[in-house]
C-alpha positions as CSV (number, residue, x, y, z in Angstrom):
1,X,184.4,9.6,121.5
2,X,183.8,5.8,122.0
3,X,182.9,4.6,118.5
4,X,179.6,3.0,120.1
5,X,178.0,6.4,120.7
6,X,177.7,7.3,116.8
7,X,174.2,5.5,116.2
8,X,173.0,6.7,119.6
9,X,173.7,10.0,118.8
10,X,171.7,9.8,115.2
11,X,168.9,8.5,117.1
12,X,169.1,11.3,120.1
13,X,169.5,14.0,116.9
14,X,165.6,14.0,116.4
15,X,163.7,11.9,118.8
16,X,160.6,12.2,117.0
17,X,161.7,9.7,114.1
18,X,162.9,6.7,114.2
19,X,165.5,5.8,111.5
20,X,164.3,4.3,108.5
21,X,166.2,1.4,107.4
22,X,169.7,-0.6,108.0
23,X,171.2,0.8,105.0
24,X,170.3,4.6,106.1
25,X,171.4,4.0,109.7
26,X,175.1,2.8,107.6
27,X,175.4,5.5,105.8
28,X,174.2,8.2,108.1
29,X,177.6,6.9,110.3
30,X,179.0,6.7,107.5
31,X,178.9,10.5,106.6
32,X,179.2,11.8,109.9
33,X,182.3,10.1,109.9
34,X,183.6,11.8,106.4
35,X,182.3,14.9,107.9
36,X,183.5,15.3,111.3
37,X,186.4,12.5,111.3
38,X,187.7,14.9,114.4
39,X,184.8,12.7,116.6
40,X,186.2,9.8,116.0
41,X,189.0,8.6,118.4
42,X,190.3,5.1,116.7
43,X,189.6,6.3,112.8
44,X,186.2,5.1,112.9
45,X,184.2,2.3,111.8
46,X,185.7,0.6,108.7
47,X,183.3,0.7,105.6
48,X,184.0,-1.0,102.3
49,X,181.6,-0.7,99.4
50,X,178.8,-3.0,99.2
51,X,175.6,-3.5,97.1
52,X,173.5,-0.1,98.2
53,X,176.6,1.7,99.1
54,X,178.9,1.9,102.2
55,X,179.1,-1.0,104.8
56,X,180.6,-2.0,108.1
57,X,180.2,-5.2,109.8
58,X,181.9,-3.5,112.4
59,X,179.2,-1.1,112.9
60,X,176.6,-3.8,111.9
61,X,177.8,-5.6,115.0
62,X,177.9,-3.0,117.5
63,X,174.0,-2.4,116.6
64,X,173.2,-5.8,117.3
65,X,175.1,-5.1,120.8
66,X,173.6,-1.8,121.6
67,X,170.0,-3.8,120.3
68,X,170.8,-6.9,122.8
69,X,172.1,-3.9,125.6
70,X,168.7,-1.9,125.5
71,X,169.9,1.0,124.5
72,X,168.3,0.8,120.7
73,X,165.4,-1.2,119.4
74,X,164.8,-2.8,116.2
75,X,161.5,-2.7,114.5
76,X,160.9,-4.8,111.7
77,X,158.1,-3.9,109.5
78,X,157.1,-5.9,106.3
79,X,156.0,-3.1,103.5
80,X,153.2,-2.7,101.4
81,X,154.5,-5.7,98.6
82,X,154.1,-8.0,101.3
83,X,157.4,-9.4,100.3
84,X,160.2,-6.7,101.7
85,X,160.6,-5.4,105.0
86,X,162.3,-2.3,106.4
87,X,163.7,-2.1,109.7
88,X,163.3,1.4,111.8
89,X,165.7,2.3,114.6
90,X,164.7,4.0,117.9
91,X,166.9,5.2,120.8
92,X,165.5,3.4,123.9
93,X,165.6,5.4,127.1
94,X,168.8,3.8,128.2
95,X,170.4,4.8,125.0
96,X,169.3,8.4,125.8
97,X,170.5,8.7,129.4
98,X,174.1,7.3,128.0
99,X,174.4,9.6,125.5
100,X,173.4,12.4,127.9
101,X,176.0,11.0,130.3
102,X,178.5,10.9,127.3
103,X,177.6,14.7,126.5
104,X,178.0,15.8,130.1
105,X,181.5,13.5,130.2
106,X,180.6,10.6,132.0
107,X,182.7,7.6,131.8
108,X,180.4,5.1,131.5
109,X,180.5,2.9,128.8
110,X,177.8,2.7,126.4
111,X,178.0,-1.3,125.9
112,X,177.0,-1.5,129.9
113,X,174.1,-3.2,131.0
């Protein structure tokens, strides 16, 4: 599986809700990686620890690409403080039809425009 398709997948997992938050969109790869490390082809993303818990900048960038591709948006929304915002993760219908694709064993890469 190309390493790319992990945050698609979260977000195609339950349509209905966005993910909630860059740290939780970490460590939800994060954990499907310790869980089902048969998925991964290359041995996954790299994580190291970091101040709320495991990290990749690896994976950090590959959001920004799949952001900048269209196939997952970024919503940034300041919380109730005023002062700290949370960021929510959607798959964008792009991202969907890859993933299907992926599922059905397409070889189109998810990075594509």
């Amino acid at each position: 599986m190309d390493l790319e398709l992990l945050p698609l997948l979260l977000g195609y997992a339950d349509e209905e809700a966005p993910i909630e938050g860059r740290t939780r969109l970490q460590k939800m790869v994060f954990r499907v990686q310790q869980e089902h490390p048969e998925l991964v082809d290359a041995g996954g993303f790299p994580f190291q620890p970091y101040d709320y818990g495991p990290y990749s900048p690896e994976l950090a960038e590959t959001i920004s690409d799949l952001i900048e591709a269209g196939a997952l948006s970024e919503t940034k929304r300041t919380l109730e403080d005023g002062e700290r915002v949370k960021y929510e993760y959607e798959l964008e219908p792009d991202g969907r039809e890859r993933v299907e694709e992926a599922l059905r064993g397409g070889k189109r890469t998810l990075l594509q425009h």
